[in-house]
Each structure stands twice: as C-alpha cells, then as structure tokens.
C-alpha positions, 0 to 999 in steps of 0.5 A: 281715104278707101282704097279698092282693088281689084285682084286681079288687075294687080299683076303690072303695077306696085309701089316701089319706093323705099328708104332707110337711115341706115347705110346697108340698105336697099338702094335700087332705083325707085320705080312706079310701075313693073311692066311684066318683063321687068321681072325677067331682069337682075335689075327687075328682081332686085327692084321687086324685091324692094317693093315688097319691104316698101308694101310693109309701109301700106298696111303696118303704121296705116291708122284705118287698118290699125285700128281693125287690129284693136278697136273692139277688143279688151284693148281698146275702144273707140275715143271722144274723136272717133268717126264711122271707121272707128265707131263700127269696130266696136260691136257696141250699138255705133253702127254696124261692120260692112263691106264698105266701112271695113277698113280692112280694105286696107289690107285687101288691096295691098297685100294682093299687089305684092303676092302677085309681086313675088309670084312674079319674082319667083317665076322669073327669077331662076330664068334670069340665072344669076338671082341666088336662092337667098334672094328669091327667099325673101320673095316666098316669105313676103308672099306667105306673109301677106297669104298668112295676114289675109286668112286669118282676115278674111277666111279662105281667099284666092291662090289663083289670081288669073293665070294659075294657083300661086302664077304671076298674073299680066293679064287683067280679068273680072273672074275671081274663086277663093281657096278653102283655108286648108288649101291657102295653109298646106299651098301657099303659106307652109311650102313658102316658109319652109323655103324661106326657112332654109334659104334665107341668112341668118343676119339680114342681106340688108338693115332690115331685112328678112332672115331665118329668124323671122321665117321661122317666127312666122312659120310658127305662128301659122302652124299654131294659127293652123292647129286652132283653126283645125280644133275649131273650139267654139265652132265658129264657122269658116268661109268658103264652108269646107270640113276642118280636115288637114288635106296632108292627114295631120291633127291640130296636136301635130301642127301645135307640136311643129310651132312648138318645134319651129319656134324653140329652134328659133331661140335656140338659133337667134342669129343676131337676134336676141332680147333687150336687156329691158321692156323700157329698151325695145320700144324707146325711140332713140334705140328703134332697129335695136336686135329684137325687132326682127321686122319693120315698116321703115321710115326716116326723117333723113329724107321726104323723098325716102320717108315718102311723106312730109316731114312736116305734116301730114293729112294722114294716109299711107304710107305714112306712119300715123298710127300712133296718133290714134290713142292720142288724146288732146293733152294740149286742152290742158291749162295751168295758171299764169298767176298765182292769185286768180286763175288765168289759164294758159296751155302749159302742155303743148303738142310737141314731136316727142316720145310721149306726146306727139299729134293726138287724133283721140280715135281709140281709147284703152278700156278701164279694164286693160289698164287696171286688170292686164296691167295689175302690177304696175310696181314690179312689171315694167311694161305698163311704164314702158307701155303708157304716157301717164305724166304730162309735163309742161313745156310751154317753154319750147313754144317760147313762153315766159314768166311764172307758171302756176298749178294746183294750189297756186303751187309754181311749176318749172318746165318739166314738171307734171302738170297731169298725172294719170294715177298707177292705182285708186288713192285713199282719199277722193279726188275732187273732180269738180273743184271750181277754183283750179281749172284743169280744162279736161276735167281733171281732179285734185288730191290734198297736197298735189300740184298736179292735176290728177285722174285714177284708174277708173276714171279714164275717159274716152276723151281722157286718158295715158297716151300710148308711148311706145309708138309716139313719135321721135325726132332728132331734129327738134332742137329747143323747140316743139320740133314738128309734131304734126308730121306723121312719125318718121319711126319705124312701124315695128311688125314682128319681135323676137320676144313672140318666139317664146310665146308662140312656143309657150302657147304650143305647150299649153296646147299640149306640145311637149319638149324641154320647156314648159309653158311657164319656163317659156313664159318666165324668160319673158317675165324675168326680163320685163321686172328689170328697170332702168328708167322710170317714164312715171318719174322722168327718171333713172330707175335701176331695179330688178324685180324679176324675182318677184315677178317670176315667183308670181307666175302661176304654176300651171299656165292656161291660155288666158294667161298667155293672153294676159302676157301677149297683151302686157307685152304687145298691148297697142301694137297690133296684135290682140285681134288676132290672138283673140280670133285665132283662140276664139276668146274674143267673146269671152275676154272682150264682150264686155268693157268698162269706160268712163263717157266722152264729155268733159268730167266724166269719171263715172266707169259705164259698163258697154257689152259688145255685140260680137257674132260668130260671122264676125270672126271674119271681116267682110270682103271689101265692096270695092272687090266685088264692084270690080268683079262681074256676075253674081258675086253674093257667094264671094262674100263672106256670110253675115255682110251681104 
C-alpha cells in the first residue's frame, strides 16, 4: 500500500512501538502519538529516542523500498511475479519511474517523521537537564542518518521543515524549500555525526543500539558519498541546480582522505565490534545480532505485539519484515513421483519457515550475469554458498506425507535430499531440459547419472532461479513441522556491518587517499576472511576449509573501482546496497545498462540479453506525488527534473 506525507505535518506524530528478544533493551512505554510537550520530559526524550530505533523497521525489511534498492542494477531484475512497482524499477521498456509508482515514498514519509523526532529531542533535551550527551547522540545520528539516505535519494532536500533549519516543526504548513546538497552535507549530516562521533559509547546503551562505531561508519560513507558528488565524474546533474562547490572550501581529494581517516580509525577502535570468524557465520539465522552487525531493524517472534506483525502471517507491508520474499521463487511448484513405474506427481518440496526457503513472492530475480561473473569462483570464495539457495531439499515429510518418494530416474529419495540443484558451473554435457518422462514442473532439466533435477547458470530464469538465503526466514518454533512460513520474517533486517569499514576505506584509497593501508591490504582482510568454511549450504554439510591463500594471492595487485564494487556486491549482494554504490560512483550505466536472463514461462532456458534505458535524470528518484499533493501553489520546481 502508498503511503503520502506531507513534511511538514510530521512535527506531532510518530510511531513509537519497539521490541527485542534480548534482555537489555529498550523497554519504554509504547506510545501512538508525541504531543509536542512530551518531549520536554525524561519520559518524553526517552520515548522518542525509542521511536527512532522502531522507524528503522518502516523502510529496512520494507519489500516496496527494497527493491528501489536493487531492482534495475547488475544485481537484480524483476521476476515472472512482478507487478507495476517492481516492473518500472527496471529501465527496460516495463514502464516508466513516476512520482506515483516510485516506491521510494517509502522512504520519503519516514524518514522526515523521524528528523523532526530527533530535532525535537534535540531541542528539548538540555531543557530537561538530566538527558546525558550520549543519549541526545543517538538523537543526532538518526537525524543525519535519514538526511544521509534522503540525498543520495532524491538530491537536495528540505532542512527546514516549517519552524527553522534543522527546528522541531508543531506547527502544520503547506510551504515546503529544498536545500542544495552541499548545504544538506556541511548543515545537518557532518556536524551531527561529528557529535554522535564523540558522545556516543563504545558498546551500545542497549542490545542494539547505536555506538561510536556505527557513527563513524556513516560518517565516513558520507565523506566519500560527499567527495564523489564534488567530482561529479559523468556530470551527471544535480538537483536544486548549485555549483559543486564545498561551502567550507574542501576539494573532493580532502573529503576521500577524511573517509579514509574516519573509517581506519573505526578498524583500529572496534569496540565490540569486529569480524565473523566466516561469511557463512554473519548472515545465519541462528547467530542474527552476532558483533558484526553494527545496525538492525529489529524483530521477534517472542511476542506480536513487539514484532508489530503476525506470527502467522502476513498481507505484506510495514512494519513488517518481507523483503526477503521478494527473491523467492515458487519452489513449492516443484514435483517428484510417488511412484517408481509411471509419473505421479506429488510436491516433495513444500513452503516452509526456514532459512533456505520461506514465502516466495518472485518479484526480483538475480541477473545471469551476477551469479556467473560477480560471484566466479564459486570453489574457494564462500560467499556465493553463504549468499544463495542453490539446493532445494524434500520436505514433504513436515507436512505429514508418507510413503516412498521418487525423482529423476525413478531414483528413491529421503527427506532431505536434493530434489533441484541450481548447478555451480555449466556441465560438460547438456542438460535435457525437455524430457517428457520425469516432470520437474518448472522446467527443470536432467543429466545422466542424477536424481536431482538440475538448472545451469545460464539457464536461470525470471521464474526459476537460487533463492536468496541470507534473508529467508528463521524460527525456533517450528517444531517438526513446516513452522509458519507465511509470516513475515521475525528476523532482524541487518542496515549496516562492520565489514563495510574496510571498504569504505578501501575505495578512499583508490581515491587517492593515502595512509598505511592500501586498497588491496584493506580489501584482502575482506577476502582472507570470506575463503574460510565451515559449513557447506550446497552440500548440506560441514565443511571445514581455508582457502584464504588462494583467494588473496588472486586479488589483483592494483585495485580500481570496478573492483571495490565486484567485492561490495560479493560481499553485500541482495542487501540493499548496490543502488547506491552504483550512483554514488556513477557506473550505474556502465555495469548495469545491459543484463542477461532467461524469459518468465515454464522452460525457458535461452539466456536474452535486456539493455535498460537509464538516464542521467535517473540518478535521482522522483519526489513523491503525495508530497507535492499536500503542498499549495506551484510545485513544478519541487520536483526533481525528468518526473514532471
């Protein structure tokens, strides 16, 4: 469902609902609405400081926002199940981006509620006189926070929201002026993350909450989100118009060499924080909130009232956490044989609450080339098995069924075994995709010798393809059956990780900041760590491995920036982040105009190339309608250029 928001009617209301399965943890009252005086109150500050950690939940999990995030890039297309919002995201003839089917409403209306939240926290805050400068931190990073995600998204935006610059608005107005960026980077997002910075603990005042680690993170993405903007490479145009001149005099090479700065000092000052010991580790459900994760949209299956959504299903919208479903394809379609003489189908691979299925929705489906280019070596590097479902594994036995089952080859299978397999690499011989006597149901092919039904790496499909593992669903209720897997996942939504320190710094480098680290050593804690096993998704079983050597001594010896973003996606694919690595270095064009994929209908295995129509104008996303509907008078120069 859209949501619209007027900006400037936000100054009153929030949503103020939290939760956690943890013990030390936010436990304030839960409120619907902040009259303005509340703020002026410990219980007020306290309470608002709570809702900003609950307004996380309203954009990260969101499905319609997600997929602004990655549908259209060299990640991800739109899949066989994909409606108007889904289509339009991806530049390819499906329809055009508008101010009305832009689902980055999503965004537009939440994160404005909660800046004017924390203005309002801020303002009040040293009235009170007991509020410690750690708390009224917190306050500052969520407001550049959502500054930071709001002009990347839409270009300069409103610091102003109807009582000052950066002044806790009560007072409803139709009247709305964006800032330039240079003004929304050096007024708001810097100066607040400086102060977060300095006042915020090093381990968080609660599970989950924010620390001098996460500020800096941010702090230095947005120093070399800054810098990219200032180099403007492609000159791709910017919106209100303003010259890309830094109003405190610095040079993009002075804003690289401050992320490089900021995020080295975040390696070098972890807290508690730190890597995984494996790729595989990070995104298992069993070890969610683990000290890489340094900021999450939270959720519980403890409670409904504190997971805010069902526990047992879901229409799909937020709060709730469905983004997962999105790159879930219809694996339950799948059938094997309940004899061995003559096929009789039966569904031998049902929709279940685990990890490595859950609710399929098919709205996205990876890109032929993310799975055989970004992810090459699927041998040494981990984080293709740690990424991707590749095996789908009977489980009729959960839902009660009996008797002998059979697959390819009339070969009996046990609960458990691989009833499809999306192969690693293209086989020697060729797959029978049109065999008439065991009926896969979806299309899938067989090779001599298998009992799995079997689909290569060019034959992905925007119907068939791996699910995406590292966000299907976990539960600890399930017991011996399917669980509830069409509830929205009570998984935490992971934003930001402590991984991305090096990175960050690692594309500073290549930027020309300098210190004691290159790009490759930066880069090369990264890699060392993603060739270390311990568990094989494919195979279902342990795996204990160490293939950092090889994986090091493969890292090129000079770095460039297609490379960062080879690793970035490797390391981050499907979470959320390739849109904006791909705009704030300008390759969108570059790595994403062009994609390959197999069609939508049952067997299609026939890769098509699709070239995407992306324009400069596109680099920014449409205001939504529903703001410049609430807004009087002329509004044409609200919006940005390309959407009127």
């Amino acid at each position: 469902m859209k949501q619209t928001r007027n900006i400037n009617y936000i100054g009153a209301a929030v949503i103020a609902l939290f939760f956690s399965a943890c013990a030390k943890i936010l436990d304030e009252q839960p409120r619907s609405i902040y009259e303005p005086g509340f703020f002026t109150t410990e219980k007020g500050v306290q309470g608002g400081i709570t809702s900003m950690y609950a307004h996380l939940r309203y954009i990260y999990g969101q499905a319609y926002y997600y997929n602004t995030t990655l549908t259209g890039t060299d990640e991800a297309t739109y899949g066989q199940g994909a409606d108007e919002n889904f289509l339009v995201m991806d530049l390819s003839g499906q329809g055009q981006i508008t101010p009305i089917n832009s689902r980055a409403d999503v965004l537009w209306g939440t994160a404005f509620s909660n800046i004017n939240t924390a203005s309002g926290i801020i303002e009040n805050a040293a009235e009170v006189g007991t509020i410690s400068n750690a708390l009224i931190a917190e306050a500052r990073f969520f407001r550049a926070f959502d500054y930071f995600i709001l002009v990347q998204t839409f270009g300069g935006i409103p610091l102003d929201l109807g009582a000052g610059e950066l002044a806790f608005n009560t007072n409803p107005s139709r009247t709305s002026a964006r800032n330039t960026v240079p003004e929304v980077y050096t007024k708001a997002i810097f100066p607040d993350l400086l102060v977060a910075v300095n006042d915020l603990p090093d381990a968080g005042r609660v599970t989950g909450g924010v620390t001098k680690t996460v500020a800096r993170l941010y702090l230095a993405k947005a120093y070399l989100t800054y810098g990219w903007w200032l180099e403007n490479p492609n000159n791709i145009p910017t919106y209100p118009e303003t010259n890309r001149v830094d109003p405190d005099g610095h040079d993009a090479q002075w804003y690289y060499q401050q992320a490089y700065d900021v995020a080295t000092a975040g390696i070098d000052n972890p807290g508690p924080f730190g890597l995984q010991p494996t790729f595989y580790d990070v995104n298992l459900g069993p070890n969610d909130r683990n000290n890489e994760i340094l900021l999450y949209a939270d959720h519980t299956e403890s409670s409904e009232f504190y997971n805010a959504g069902s526990l047992t299903y879901s229409n799909g919208e937020a709060p709730e956490n469905f983004a997962g479903w999105m790159m879930t394809w219809n694996y339950t379609e799948i059938r094997s044989s309940s004899s061995n003489s003559g096929w009789t189908a039966m569904s031998s691979v049902q929709r279940e609450a685990e990890q490595a299925l859950g609710r399929p929705w098919m709205r996205m489906s990876p890109t032929i080339g993310a799975i055989t280019n970004t992810f090459a070596d699927k041998t040494n590097d981990s984080r293709y098995d740690g990424t991707f479902t590749t095996v789908y594994r009977g489980n009729w036995d959960k839902a009660g069924v009996s008797g002998p089952v059979y697959n390819v080859n009339f070969a009996p299978v046990n609960p458990g075994d691989a009833i499809l397999t999306f192969l690693d690499e293209e086989p020697e011989g060729t797959i029978d995709y049109s065999n008439s006597t065991y009926n896969s149901n979806v299309g899938a092919g067989i090779l001599p010798g298998r009992s799995d039904f079997v689909v290569s790496p060019r034959g992905v499909s925007r119907r068939v393809y791996p699910g995406l593992w590292k966000l299907g669903p976990y539960r600890t209720d399930n017991g011996d059956g399917l669980g509830q897997p069409n509830a929205a996942s009570t998984r935490p939504f992971n934003i930001a990780k402590f991984s991305e320190l090096y990175l960050i710094a690692a594309e500073a480098a290549v930027k020309g900041a300098s210190g004691t680290r290159s790009a490759r050593d930066l880069i090369n804690v990264i890699r060392e760590r993603a060739g270390k096993w311990r568990w094989d998704n494919n195979g279902n079983v342990e795996k204990i491995a160490d293939n950092s050597a090889a994986l090091v001594a493969a890292t090129p010896a000079t770095i460039d920036i297609d490379y960062i973003l080879a690793e970035r996606s490797r390391e981050y694919y499907g979470e959320g982040y390739r849109w904006y690595d791909l705009i704030r270095t300008q390759k969108w064009t570059e790595l994403a105009g062009t994609y390959e994929i197999c069609g939508p209908n049952i067997g299609d295995h026939t890769p098509q190339t699709v070239t995407r129509s992306i324009q400069p104008y596109h680099y920014l996303r449409p205001i939504p309608q529903g703001q410049l509907d609430a807004m009087e008078g002329e509004t044409e120069m609200y919006q940005n250029p390309g959407y009127n």
